[in-house]
TILUMZA-706987 format. One record per residue (C-alpha): y, x, z; residue number from 1. Coordinates in steps of 0.001 Angstrom, whole numbers. Layout:
<atoms>
<atom Y="Y" X="X" Z="Z" tikol="NUM"/>
...
</atoms>
This chain:
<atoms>
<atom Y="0" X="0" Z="0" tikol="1"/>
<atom Y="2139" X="2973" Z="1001" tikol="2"/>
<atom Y="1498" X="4659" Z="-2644" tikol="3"/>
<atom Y="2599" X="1454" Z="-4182" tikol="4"/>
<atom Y="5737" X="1766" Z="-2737" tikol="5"/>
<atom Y="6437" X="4728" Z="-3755" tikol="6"/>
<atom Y="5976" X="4220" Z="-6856" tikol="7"/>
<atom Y="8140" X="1388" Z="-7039" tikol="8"/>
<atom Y="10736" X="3210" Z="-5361" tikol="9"/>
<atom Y="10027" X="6370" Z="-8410" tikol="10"/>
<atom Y="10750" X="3337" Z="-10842" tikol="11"/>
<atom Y="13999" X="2688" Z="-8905" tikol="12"/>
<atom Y="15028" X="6257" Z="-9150" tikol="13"/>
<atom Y="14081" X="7254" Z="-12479" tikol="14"/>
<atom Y="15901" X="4033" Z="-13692" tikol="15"/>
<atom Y="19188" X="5374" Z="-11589" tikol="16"/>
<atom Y="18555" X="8627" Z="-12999" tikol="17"/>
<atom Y="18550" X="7502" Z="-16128" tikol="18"/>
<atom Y="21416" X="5356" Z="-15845" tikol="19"/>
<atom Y="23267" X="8700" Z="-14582" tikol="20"/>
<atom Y="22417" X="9854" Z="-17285" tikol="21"/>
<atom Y="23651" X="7478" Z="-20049" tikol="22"/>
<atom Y="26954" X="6435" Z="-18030" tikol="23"/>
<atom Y="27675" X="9496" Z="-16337" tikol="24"/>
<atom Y="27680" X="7494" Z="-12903" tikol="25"/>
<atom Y="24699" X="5623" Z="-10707" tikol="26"/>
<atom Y="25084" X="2417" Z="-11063" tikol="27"/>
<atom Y="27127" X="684" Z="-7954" tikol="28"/>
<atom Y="24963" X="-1961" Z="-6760" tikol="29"/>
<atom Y="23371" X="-3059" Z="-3269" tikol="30"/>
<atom Y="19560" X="-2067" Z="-2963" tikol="31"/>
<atom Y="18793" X="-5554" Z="-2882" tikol="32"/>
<atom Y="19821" X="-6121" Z="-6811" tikol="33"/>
<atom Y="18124" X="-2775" Z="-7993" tikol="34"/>
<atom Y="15182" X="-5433" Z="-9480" tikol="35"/>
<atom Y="17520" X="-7209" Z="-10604" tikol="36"/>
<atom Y="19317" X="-4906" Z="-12678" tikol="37"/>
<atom Y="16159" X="-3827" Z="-13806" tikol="38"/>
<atom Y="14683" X="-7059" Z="-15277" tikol="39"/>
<atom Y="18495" X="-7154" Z="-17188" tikol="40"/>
<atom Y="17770" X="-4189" Z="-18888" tikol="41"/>
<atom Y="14251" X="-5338" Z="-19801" tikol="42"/>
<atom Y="15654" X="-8526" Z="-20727" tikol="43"/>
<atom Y="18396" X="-6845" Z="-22974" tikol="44"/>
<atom Y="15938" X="-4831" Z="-24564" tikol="45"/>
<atom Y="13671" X="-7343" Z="-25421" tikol="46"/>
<atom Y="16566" X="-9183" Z="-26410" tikol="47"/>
<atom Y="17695" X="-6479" Z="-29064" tikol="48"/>
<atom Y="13993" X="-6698" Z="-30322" tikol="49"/>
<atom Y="14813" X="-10215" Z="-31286" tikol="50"/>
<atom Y="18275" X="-9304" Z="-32901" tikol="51"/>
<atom Y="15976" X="-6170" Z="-34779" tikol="52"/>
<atom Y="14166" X="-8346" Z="-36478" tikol="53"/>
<atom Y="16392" X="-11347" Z="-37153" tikol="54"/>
<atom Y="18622" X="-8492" Z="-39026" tikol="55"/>
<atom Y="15591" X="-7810" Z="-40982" tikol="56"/>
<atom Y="14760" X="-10988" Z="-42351" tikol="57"/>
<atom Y="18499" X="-11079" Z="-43440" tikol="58"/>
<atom Y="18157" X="-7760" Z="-44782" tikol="59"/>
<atom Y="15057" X="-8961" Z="-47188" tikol="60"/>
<atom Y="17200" X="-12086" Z="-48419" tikol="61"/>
<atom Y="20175" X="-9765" Z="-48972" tikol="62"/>
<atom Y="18001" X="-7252" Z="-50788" tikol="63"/>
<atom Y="16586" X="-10554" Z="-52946" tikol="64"/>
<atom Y="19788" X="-11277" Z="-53605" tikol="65"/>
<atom Y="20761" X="-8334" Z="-54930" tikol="66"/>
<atom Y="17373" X="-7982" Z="-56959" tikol="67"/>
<atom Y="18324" X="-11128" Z="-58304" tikol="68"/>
<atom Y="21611" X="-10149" Z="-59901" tikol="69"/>
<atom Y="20780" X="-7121" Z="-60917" tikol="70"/>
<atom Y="19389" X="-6036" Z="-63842" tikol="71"/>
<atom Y="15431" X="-6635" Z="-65825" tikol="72"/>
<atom Y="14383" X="-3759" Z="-63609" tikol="73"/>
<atom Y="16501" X="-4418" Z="-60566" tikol="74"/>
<atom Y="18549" X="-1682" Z="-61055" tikol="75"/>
<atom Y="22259" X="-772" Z="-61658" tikol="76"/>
<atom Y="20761" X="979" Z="-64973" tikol="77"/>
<atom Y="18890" X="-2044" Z="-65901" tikol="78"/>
<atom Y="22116" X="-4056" Z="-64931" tikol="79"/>
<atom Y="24364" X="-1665" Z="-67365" tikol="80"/>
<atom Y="21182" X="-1821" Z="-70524" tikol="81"/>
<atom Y="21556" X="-5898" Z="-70396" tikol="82"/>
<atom Y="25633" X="-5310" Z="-71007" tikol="83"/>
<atom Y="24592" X="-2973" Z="-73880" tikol="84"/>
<atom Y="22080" X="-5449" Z="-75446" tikol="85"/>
<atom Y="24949" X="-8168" Z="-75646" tikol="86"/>
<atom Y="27758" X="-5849" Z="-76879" tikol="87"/>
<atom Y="25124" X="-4134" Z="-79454" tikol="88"/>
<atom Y="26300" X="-5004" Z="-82624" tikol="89"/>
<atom Y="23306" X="-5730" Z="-85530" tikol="90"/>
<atom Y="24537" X="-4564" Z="-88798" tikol="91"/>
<atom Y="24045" X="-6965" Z="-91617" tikol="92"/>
<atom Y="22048" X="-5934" Z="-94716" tikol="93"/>
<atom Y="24524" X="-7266" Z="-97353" tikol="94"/>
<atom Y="28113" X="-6396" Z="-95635" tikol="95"/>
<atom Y="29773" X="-4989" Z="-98548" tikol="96"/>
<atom Y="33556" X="-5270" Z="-98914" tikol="97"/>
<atom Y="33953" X="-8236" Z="-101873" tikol="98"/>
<atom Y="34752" X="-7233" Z="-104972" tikol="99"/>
<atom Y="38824" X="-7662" Z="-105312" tikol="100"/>
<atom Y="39651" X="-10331" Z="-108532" tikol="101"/>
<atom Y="40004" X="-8077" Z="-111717" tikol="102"/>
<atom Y="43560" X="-7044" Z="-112707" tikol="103"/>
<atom Y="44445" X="-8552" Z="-116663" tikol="104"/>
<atom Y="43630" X="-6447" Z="-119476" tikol="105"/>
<atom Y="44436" X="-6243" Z="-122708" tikol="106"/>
<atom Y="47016" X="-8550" Z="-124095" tikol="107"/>
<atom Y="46712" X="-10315" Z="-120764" tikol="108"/>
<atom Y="47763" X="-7069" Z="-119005" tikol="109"/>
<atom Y="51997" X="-6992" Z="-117688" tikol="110"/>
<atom Y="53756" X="-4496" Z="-117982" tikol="111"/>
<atom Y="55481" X="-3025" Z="-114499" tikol="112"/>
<atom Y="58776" X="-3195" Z="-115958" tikol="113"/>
<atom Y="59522" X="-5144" Z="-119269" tikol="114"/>
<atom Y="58051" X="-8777" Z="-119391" tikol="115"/>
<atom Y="57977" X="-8892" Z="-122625" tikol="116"/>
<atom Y="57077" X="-6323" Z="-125746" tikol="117"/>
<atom Y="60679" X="-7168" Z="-127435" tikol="118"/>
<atom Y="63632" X="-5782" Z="-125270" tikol="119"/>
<atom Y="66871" X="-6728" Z="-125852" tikol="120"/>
<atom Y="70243" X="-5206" Z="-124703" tikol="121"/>
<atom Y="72088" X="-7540" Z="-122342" tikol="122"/>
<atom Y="74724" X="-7969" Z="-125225" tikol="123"/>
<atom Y="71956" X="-9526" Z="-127403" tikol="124"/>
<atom Y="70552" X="-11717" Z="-124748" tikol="125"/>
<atom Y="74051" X="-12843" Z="-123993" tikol="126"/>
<atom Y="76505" X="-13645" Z="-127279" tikol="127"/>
<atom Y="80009" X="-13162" Z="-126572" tikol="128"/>
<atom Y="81358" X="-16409" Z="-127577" tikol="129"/>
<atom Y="85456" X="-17824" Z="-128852" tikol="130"/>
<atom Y="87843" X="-15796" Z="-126394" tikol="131"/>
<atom Y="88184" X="-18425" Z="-123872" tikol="132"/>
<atom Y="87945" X="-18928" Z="-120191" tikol="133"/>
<atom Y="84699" X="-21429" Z="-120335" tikol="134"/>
<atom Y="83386" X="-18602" Z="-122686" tikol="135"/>
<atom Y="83869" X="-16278" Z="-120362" tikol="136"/>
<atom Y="82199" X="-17403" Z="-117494" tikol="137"/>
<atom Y="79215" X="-19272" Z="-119748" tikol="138"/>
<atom Y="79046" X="-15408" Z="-120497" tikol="139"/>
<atom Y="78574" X="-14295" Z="-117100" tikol="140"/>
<atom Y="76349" X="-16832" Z="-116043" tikol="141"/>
<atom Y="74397" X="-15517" Z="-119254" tikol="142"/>
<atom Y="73842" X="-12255" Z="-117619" tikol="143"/>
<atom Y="73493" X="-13257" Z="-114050" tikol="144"/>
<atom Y="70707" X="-15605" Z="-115111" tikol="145"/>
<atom Y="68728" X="-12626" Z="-117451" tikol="146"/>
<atom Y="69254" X="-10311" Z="-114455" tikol="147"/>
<atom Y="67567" X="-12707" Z="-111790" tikol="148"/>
<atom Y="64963" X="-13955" Z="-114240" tikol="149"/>
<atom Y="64375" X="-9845" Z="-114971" tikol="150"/>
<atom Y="64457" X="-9344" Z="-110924" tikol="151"/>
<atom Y="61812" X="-11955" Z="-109893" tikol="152"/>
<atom Y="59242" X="-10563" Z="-112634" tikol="153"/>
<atom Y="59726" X="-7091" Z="-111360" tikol="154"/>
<atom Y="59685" X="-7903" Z="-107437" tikol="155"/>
<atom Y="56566" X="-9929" Z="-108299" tikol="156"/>
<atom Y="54597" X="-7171" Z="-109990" tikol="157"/>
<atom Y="55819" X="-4600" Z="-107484" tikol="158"/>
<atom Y="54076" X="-7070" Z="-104538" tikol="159"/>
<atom Y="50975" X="-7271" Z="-106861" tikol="160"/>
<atom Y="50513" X="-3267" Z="-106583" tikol="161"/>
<atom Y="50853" X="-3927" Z="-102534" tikol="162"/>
<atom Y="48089" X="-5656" Z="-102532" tikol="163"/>
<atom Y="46168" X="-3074" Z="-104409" tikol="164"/>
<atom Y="47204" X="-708" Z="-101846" tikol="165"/>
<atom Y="46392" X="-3534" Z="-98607" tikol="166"/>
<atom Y="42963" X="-3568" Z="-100255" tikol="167"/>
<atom Y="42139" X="210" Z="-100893" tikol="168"/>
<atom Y="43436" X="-116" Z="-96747" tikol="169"/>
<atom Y="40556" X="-2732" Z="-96183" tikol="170"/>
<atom Y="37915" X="-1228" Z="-98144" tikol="171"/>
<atom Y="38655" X="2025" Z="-96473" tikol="172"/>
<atom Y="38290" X="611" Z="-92748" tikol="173"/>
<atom Y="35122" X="-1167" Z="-93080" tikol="174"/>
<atom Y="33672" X="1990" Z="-95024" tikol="175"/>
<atom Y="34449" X="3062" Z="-91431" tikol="176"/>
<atom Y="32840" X="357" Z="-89389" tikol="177"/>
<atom Y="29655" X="1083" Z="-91594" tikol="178"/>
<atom Y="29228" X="4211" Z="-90051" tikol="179"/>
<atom Y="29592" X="3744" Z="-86744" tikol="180"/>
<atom Y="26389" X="3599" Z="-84720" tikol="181"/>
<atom Y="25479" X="283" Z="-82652" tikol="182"/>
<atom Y="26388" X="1385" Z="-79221" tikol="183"/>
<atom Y="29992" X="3333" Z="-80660" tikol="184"/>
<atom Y="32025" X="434" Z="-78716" tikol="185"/>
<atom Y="35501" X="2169" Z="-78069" tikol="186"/>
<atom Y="35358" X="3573" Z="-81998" tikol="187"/>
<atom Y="33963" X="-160" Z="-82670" tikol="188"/>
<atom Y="37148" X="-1545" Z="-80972" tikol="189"/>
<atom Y="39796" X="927" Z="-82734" tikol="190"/>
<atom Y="38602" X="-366" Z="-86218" tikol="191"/>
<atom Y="38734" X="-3478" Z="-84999" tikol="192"/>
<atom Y="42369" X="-3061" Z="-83817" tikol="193"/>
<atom Y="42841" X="-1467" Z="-87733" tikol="194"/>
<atom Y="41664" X="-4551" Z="-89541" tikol="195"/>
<atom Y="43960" X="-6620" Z="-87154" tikol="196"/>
<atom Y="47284" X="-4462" Z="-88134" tikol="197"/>
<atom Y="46071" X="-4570" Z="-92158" tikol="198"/>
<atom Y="45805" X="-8282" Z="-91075" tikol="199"/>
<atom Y="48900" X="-8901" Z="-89910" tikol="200"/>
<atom Y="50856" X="-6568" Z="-92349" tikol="201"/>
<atom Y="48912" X="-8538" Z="-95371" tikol="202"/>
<atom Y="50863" X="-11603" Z="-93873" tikol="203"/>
<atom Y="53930" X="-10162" Z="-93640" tikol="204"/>
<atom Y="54272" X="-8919" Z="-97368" tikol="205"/>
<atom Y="53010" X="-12662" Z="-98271" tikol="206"/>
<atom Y="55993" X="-13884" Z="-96452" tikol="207"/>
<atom Y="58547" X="-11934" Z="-97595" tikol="208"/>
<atom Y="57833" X="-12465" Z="-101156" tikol="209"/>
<atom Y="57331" X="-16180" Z="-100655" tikol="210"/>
<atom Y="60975" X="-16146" Z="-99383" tikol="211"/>
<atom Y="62177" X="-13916" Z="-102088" tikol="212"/>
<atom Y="60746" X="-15893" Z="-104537" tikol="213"/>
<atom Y="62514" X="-19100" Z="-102832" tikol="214"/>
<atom Y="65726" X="-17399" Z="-103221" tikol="215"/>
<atom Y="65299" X="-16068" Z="-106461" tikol="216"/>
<atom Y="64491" X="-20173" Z="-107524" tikol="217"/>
<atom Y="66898" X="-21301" Z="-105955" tikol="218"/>
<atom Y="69658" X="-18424" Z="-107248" tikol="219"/>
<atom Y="68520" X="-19664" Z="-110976" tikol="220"/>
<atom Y="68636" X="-23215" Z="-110128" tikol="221"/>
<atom Y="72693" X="-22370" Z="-108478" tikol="222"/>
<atom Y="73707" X="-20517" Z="-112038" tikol="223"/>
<atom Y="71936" X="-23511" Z="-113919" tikol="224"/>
<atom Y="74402" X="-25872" Z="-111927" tikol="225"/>
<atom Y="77169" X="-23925" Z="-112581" tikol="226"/>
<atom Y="76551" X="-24045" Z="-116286" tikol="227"/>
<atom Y="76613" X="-27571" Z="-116562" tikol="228"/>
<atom Y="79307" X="-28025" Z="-114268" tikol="229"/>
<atom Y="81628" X="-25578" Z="-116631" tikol="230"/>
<atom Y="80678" X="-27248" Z="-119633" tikol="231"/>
<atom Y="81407" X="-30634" Z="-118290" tikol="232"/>
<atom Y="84796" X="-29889" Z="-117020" tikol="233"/>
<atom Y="85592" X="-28751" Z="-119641" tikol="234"/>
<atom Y="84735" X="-31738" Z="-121574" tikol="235"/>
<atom Y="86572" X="-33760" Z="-119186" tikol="236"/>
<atom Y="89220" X="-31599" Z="-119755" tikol="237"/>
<atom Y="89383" X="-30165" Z="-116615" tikol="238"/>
<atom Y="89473" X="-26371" Z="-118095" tikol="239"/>
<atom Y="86976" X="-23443" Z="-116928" tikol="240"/>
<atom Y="86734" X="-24587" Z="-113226" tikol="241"/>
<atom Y="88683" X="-22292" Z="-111290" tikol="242"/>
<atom Y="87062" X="-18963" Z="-111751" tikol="243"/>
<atom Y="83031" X="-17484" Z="-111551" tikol="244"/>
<atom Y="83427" X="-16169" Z="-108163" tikol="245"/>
<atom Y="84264" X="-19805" Z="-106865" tikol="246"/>
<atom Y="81732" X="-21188" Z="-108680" tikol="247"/>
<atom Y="79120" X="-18773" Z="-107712" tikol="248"/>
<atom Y="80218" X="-18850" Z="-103780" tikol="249"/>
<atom Y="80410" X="-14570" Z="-104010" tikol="250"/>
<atom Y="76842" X="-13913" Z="-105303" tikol="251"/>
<atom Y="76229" X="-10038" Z="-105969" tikol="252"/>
<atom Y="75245" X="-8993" Z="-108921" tikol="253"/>
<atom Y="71619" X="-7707" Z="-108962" tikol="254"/>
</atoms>
């Protein structure tokens, strides 16, 4: 009975001991709570043994999870191959750039400059008429209408050797994009950006000659106004109408 005891009290002081040990201090209790304090610590042990594995069976849902959003093989890599597959780009058997519509030949073909085979001076296009005021300015309007007429046909043949030269551009970038491998995404991306800028520079040169062309219409269509208004002043006996520059409302001369 006596070596019971003392063994109970050797629990008692290896606990303290211990408890020195950890704290720095002996714990500060009355004898009577020693067992006390000792079923705590059991207690708080066992109870950590619970929190253990509670944390554990999180820890496997977590890790499902995770396995779950990650990739075929539950990887990062196996994460970053799926992204790959969907960017991959398949190249297309038949992707050649279309054939651009045949310029004229022949006697179809313009020429860049003269619209016609027969040029005339400006003084044979335009007869001097009687030495009169109306004459005059039917005279001018003569030569301001040849010169738009003569403007509009070159502007529009100078825009149809732009788009020989947007098209070369075109051909030229997706010769580009042929190369390039399936995985090349940032080189994939640049041409990409390319064909965008050809794109929107293609629109821009349709635009400005659509608008040129309006005003070149509508420059003819002012002189042709002009024309008839002279002549039927004149009729009316109202004389050469003031002058070309009024009539005309200060329109260079091309």
């Amino acid at each position: 009975m006596a070596s019971q005891g003392n063994r109970n009290l050797g629990t008692a002081s290896s606990f303290d001991q211990a408890w020195t040990r950890t704290f720095g201090a002996g714990p500060v209790l009355p004898k009577a709570n020693r067992w006390l304090v000792l079923s705590f610590a059991i207690a708080s042990l066992l109870g950590a043994g619970v929190a253990m594995a509670a944390w554990e069976v999180n820890d496997s849902k977590t890790q499902a999870k995770l396995d779950s959003k990650l990739g075929s093989n539950g990887t990062v890599t196996g994460q970053l191959n799926d992204v790959n597959t969907k960017l991959r780009v398949s190249k297309r058997q038949n992707d050649d750039t279309p054939t651009m519509v045949a310029e004229p030949t022949g006697d179809e073909k313009l020429d860049k400059i003269k619209p016609g085979a027969t040029v005339m001076s400006m003084e044979n296009l335009c007869v001097k008429g009687a030495d009169t005021q109306l004459a005059t300015h039917q005279l001018e309007l003569c030569q301001e209408m040849a010169k738009t007429e003569l403007a509009k046909y070159r502007f529009s043949m100078r825009m149809f050797e732009r788009s020989k030269e947007n098209y070369d551009r075109l051909k030229s970038i997706q010769n580009r994009r042929r190369q390039l491998s399936d995985n090349d995404y940032a080189n994939l991306q640049y041409n990409t950006n390319e064909l965008l800028a050809l794109t929107a520079l293609m629109d821009n040169d349709r635009d400005r000659y659509q608008t040129y062309m309006a005003a070149y219409d509508a420059r003819v269509l002012h002189i042709q106004n002009t024309q008839v208004a002279l002549t039927r002043n004149a009729l009316k006996g109202g004389g050469g109408g003031g002058g070309l520059s009024g009539l005309l409302g200060g329109v260079p001369s091309l």
